[in-house]
Residue frames relative to the residue before (quaternion, step in Angstrom):
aa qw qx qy qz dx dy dz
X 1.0000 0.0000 0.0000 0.0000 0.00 0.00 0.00
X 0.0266 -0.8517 0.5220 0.0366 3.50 -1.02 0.58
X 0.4960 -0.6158 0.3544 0.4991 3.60 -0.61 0.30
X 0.5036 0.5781 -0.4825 0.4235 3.61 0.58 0.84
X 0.6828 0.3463 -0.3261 0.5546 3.88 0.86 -0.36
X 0.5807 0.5538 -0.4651 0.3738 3.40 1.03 -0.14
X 0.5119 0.6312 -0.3123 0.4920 3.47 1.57 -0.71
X 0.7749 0.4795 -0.2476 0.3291 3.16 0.09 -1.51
X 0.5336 0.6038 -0.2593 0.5323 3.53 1.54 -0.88
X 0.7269 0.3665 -0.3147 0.4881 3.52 0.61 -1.30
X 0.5664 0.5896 -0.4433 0.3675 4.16 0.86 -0.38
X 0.7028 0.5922 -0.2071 0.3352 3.21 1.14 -1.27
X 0.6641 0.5747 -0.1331 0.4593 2.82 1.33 -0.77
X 0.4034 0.6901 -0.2864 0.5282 3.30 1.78 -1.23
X 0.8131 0.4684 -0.0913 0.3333 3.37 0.42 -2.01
X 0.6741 0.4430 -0.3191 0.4975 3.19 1.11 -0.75
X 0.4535 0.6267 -0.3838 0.5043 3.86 0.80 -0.67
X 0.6914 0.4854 -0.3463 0.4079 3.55 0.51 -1.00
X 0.6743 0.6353 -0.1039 0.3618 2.87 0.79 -1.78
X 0.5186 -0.5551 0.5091 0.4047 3.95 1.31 -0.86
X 0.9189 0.2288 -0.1907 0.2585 3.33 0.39 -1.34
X 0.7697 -0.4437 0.3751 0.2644 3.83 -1.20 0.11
X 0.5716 -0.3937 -0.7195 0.0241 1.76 -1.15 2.01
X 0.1625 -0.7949 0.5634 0.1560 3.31 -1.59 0.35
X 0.8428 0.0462 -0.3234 0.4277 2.92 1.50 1.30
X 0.6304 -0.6082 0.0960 0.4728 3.40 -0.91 0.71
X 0.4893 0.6957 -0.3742 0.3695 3.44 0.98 0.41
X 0.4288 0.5296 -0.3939 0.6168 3.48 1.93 -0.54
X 0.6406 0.6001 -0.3517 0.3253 3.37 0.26 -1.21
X 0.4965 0.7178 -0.1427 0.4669 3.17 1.02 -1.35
X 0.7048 0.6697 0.0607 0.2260 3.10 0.17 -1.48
X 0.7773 0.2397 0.0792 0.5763 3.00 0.75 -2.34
X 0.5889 0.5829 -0.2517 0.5000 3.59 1.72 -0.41
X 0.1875 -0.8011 0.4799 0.3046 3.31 1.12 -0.95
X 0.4501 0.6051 -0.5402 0.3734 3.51 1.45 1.20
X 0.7859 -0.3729 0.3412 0.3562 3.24 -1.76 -0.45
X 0.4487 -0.5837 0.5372 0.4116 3.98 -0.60 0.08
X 0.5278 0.5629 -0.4533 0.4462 4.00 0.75 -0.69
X 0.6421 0.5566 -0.2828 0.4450 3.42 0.64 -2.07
X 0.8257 0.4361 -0.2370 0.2682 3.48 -0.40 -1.41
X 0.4131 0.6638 -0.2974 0.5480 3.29 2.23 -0.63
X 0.7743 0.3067 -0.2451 0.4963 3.46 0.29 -1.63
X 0.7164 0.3413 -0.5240 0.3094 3.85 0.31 -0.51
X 0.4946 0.6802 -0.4405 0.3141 4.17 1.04 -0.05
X 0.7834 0.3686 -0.0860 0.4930 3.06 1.10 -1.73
X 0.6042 -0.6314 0.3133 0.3717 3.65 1.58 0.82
X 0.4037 0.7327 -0.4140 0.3588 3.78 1.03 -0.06
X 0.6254 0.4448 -0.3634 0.5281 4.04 0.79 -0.23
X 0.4925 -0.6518 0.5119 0.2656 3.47 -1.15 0.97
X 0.6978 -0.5003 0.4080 0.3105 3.09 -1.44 1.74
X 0.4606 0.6714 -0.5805 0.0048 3.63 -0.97 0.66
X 0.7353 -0.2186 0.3639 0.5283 3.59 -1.38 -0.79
X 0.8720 0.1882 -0.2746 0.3589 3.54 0.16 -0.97
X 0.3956 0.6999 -0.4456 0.3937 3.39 1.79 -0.13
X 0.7697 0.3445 -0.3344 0.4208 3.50 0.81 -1.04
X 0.4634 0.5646 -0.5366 0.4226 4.14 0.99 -0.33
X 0.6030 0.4903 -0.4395 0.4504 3.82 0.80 -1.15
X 0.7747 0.4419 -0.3576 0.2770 3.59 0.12 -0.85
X 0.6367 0.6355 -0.2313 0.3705 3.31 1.44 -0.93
X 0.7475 0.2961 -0.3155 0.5040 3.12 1.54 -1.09
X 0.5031 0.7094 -0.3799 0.3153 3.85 0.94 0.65
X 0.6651 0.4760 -0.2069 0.5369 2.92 1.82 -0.98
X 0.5284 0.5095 -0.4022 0.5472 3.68 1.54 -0.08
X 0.7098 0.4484 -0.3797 0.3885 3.76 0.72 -0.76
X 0.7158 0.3971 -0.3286 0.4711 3.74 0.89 -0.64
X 0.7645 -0.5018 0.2938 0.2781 3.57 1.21 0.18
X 0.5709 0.7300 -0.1731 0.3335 3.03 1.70 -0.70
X 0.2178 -0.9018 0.3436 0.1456 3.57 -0.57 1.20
X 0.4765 -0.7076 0.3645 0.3733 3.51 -0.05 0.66
């Protein structure tokens, strides 16, 4: 994780908020995952130890906010 996908996440979001639709923050996220708002903080801002399911979380986040690889 780097402080670049945390950006790119925080644009999407930015964009989607405009846009009307879901999510348009990390609290949707939150939400649709059935995790914590802390968690979903630390796995954006790279703070969750590097693992297998750390990266599935990230993969299916960056499909939910829209976000192309």
């Amino acid at each position: 994780m780097s402080y670049e996908f945390s950006d790119a996440i925080l644009i999407c979001l930015k964009r989607n908020k405009r846009m009307g639709i879901k999510p348009s923050s990390q609290t949707d996220i939150a939400n649709h995952f059935g995790l914590s708002k802390p968690y979903v903080n630390q796995l954006i801002n790279g703070r969750v130890a590097n693992s297998v399911n750390t990266k599935e979380r990230l993969d299916e986040i960056k499909r939910y906010v829209g976000m192309d690889d």
